[in-house]
C-alpha positions as CSV (number, residue, x, y, z in Angstrom):
1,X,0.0,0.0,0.0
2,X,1.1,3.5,-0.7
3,X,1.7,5.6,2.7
4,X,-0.4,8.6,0.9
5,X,-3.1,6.1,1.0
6,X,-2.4,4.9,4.6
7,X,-2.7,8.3,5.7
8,X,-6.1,9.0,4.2
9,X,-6.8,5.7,5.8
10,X,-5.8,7.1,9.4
11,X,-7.7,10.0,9.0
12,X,-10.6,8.3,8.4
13,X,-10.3,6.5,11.1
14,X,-9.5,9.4,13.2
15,X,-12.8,11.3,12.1
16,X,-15.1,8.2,12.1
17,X,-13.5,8.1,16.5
18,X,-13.8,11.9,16.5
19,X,-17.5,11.7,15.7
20,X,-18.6,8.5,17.6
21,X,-17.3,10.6,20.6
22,X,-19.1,13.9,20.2
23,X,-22.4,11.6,19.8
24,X,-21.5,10.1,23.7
25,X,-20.7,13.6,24.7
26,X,-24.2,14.6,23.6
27,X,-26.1,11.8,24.7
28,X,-24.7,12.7,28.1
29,X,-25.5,15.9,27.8
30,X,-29.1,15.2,26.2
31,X,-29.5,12.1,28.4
32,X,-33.6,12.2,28.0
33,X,-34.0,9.0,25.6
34,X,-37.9,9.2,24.7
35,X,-39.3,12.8,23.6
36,X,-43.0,13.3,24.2
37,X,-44.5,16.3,21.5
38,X,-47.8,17.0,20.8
39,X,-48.9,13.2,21.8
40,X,-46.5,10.8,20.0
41,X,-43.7,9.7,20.7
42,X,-39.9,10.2,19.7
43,X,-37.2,8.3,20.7
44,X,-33.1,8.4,20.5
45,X,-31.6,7.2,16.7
46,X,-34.7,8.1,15.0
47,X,-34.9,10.0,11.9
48,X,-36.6,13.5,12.2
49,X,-37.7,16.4,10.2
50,X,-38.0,19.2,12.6
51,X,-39.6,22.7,11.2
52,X,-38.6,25.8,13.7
53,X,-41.3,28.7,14.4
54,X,-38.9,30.3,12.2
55,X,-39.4,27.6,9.1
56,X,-36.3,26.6,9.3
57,X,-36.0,23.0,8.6
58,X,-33.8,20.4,10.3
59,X,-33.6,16.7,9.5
60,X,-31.0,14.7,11.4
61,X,-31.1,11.8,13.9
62,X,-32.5,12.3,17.2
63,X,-30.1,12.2,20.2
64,X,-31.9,13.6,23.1
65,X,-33.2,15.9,25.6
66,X,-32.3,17.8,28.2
67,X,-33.9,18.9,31.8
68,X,-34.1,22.6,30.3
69,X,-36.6,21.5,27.0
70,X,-33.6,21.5,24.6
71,X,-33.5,18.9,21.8
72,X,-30.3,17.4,20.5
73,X,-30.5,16.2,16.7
74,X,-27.2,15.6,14.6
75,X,-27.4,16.1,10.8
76,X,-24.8,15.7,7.9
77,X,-23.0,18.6,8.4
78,X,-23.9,19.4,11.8
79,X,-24.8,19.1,15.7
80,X,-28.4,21.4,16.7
81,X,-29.7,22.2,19.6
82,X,-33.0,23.6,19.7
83,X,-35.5,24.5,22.2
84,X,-38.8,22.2,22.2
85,X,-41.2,25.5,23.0
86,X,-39.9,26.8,19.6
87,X,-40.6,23.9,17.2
88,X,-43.7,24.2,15.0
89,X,-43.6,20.5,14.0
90,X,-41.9,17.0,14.9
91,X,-42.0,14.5,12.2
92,X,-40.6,10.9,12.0
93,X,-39.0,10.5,8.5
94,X,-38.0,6.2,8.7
């Protein structure tokens, strides 16, 4: 194997560690496995679509919740926190 292909290797392997430890980090700090909203039920590794007061649209995997009424829900490009009081809708996208 080439070493320039080894190293892309590592750093895959580095990111793919990297990631599976902020997603611990936030279910600590989301520990709240089962969401109740509007009468059904969400619960931790689902796939949502989330649409803010603002529209905004969010669709990620849900991690969690907090004691303060934040949601956790990681997406392709990013971790988001938002505040359950400001969510106009909670869908389950599986």
């Amino acid at each position: 194997m080439r070493a320039s292909s080894l190293l892309k290797k590592d750093k895959l392997e580095i990111k793919v560690l990297q990631l599976e430890e902020m997603q611990k980090r936030c279910e600590e700090l989301f520990p709240i496995e089962t969401i109740y909203f509007r009468g059904k039920s969400f619960y931790r590794g689902m796939n949502v679509k989330i649409t803010t007061l603002q529209n905004k649209i969010i669709e990620g995997v849900l991690v969690g919740k907090n004691s303060s009424n934040v949601l956790c829900i990681i997406t392709t490009k990013r971790i988001v926190a938002q505040d359950i009081d400001k969510i106009e809708s909670l869908i389950n996208i599986d």
